[in-house]
N, C-alpha and C positions, 0 to 999 in steps of 0.2 A: 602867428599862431594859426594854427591849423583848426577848422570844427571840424568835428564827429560828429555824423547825424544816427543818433538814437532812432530815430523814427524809421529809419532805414533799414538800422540792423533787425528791429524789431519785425517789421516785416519780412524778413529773410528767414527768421529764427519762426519765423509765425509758417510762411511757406513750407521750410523742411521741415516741419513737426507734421505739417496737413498730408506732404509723401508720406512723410514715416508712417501716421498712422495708417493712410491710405494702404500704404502698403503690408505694414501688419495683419489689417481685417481681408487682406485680399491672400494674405497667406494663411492667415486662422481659417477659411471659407475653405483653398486647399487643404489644407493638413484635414478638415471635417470631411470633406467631399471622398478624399482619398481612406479614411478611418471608415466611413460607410463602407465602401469599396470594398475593403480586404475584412470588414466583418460581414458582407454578404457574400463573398468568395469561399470564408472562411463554414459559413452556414452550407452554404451548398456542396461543400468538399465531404463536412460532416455527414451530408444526404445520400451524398455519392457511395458514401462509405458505407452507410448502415443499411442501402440497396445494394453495395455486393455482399456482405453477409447474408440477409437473404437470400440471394442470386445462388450463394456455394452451399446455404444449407439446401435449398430445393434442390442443387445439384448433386447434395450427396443423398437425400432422400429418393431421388428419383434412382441414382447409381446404386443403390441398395435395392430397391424394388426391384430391381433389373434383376440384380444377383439374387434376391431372392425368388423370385417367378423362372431364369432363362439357365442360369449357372449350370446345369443340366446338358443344355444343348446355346450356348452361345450362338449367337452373332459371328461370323468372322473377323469381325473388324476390333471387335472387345473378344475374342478368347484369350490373348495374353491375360490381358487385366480381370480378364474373370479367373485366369488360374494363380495371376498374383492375388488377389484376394483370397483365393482358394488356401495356398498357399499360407500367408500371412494368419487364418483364421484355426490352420493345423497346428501351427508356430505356438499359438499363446493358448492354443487349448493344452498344448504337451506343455507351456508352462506353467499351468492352474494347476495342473494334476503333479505337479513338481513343488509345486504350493502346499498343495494338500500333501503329499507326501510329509513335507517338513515340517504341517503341522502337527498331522500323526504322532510322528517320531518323537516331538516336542510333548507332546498331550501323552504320551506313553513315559518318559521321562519326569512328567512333571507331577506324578502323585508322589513321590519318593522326595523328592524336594521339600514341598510343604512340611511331610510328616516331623520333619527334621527340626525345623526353623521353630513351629510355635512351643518345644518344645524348650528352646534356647532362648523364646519371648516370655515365658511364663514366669521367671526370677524377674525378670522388670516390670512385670503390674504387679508381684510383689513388694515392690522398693518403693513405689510410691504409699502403699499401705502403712512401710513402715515411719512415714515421714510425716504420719497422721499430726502426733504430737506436735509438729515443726507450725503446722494449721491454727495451731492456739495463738499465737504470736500476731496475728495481723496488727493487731493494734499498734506495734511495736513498726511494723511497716509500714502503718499507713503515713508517716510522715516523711519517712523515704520516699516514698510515690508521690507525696509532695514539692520535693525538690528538684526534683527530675523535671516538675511542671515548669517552678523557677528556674530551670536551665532550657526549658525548650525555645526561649528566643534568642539566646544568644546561639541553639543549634543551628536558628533556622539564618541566623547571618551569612555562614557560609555558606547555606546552599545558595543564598543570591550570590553569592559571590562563584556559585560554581556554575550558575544559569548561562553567564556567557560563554564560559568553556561547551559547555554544553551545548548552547544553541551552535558555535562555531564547528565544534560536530557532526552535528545533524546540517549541518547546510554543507558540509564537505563531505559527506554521503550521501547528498541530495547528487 
C-alpha cells in the first residue's frame, strides 16, 4: 500500500490559492489603474472638445466682425470669402422675401376660407344642445363608468405584457 500525504497536498492547494489570489489583486490594481486612465483621458478629450467650440465660436465672431467693419474693401487674402459671404447673405435675403411673398398670397387667400367653415360648424354646437335631454340620465351611467374601473386591471395586464415588446423597440432604435 501506498500513503498519500494529505499534508502535502494541502500545502500545494494552499500555495496555488496564495498565486491565484496574489495574482487576482494584482490584476484588480491593473484593471483600476487602467479604468483611471481612460476616465482621465476620457475628461480631458471632453475639455479638448468644449475649447474647440469656443475656439470656432470666437472664430466665427471675429469672421463676422471682419465682414462686418472691412466687406467694403477687403483684405486680399479674404476677398473670395468676403464675396462668398456676400453672396450666400443675397441668397437667403431673396429667400425671406420669397417667404413673405407666400405668405401674402396665403394671408390673402385665407379670409375667404374661415368665412366658409364656421358656417358649416354652427349645426354642430347645435347638436350638442339637442342632446340636453340625453344629460338627465347620468345616474343611469354612472355605474357604466363603474365597470370600466373593474376592467381596468385586467387592461393594464397586457400592457406589461406589451412593455417588452416595447422596450425591444426602443433599444433597436437606439
Amino acid at each position: 500500500m501506498s500513503s498519500f500525504d494529505f499534508e502535502e497536498l494541502r500545502k500545494k492547494a494552499t500555495a496555488a490559492a496564495n498565486i491565484v489570489a496574489d495574482k487576482s489583486a494584482e490584476f484588480a490594481r491593473i484593471v483600476a489603474d487602467k479604468t483611471k486612465l481612460v476616465a482621465k483621458k476620457a475628461k480631458i478629450s471632453a475639455e479638448i472638445a468644449g475649447e474647440r467650440e469656443n475656439l470656432k465660436k470666437e472664430y466665427q465672431d471675429i469672421g463676422k466682425l471682419y465682414y462686418e467693419k472691412f466687406s467694403a474693401a477687403p483684405d486680399p487674402a479674404l476677398e473670395q470669402s468676403v464675396s462668398e459671404v456676400t453672396c450666400s447673405l443675397e441668397k437667403i435675403a431673396a429667400k425671406k422675401a420669397e417667404l413673405e411673398a407666400l405668405d401674402k398670397e396665403e394671408a390673402a387667400e385665407a379670409p375667404t376660407e374661415p368665412a366658409e367653415e364656421p358656417a358649416a360648424e354652427e349645426p354642430k354646437a347645435e347638436e350638442p344642445a339637442a342632446e340636453e335631454p340625453k344629460a338627465e340620465e347620468p345616474a343611469a351611467e354612472a355605474p357604466a363608468a363603474e365597470e370600466p374601473k373593474a376592467e381596468e386591471p385586467a387592461a393594464e395586464e397586457p400592457k406589461t405584457e406589451e412593455t417588452p415588446a416595447a422596450e425591444e423597440e426602443n433599444k433597436d432604435q437606439q
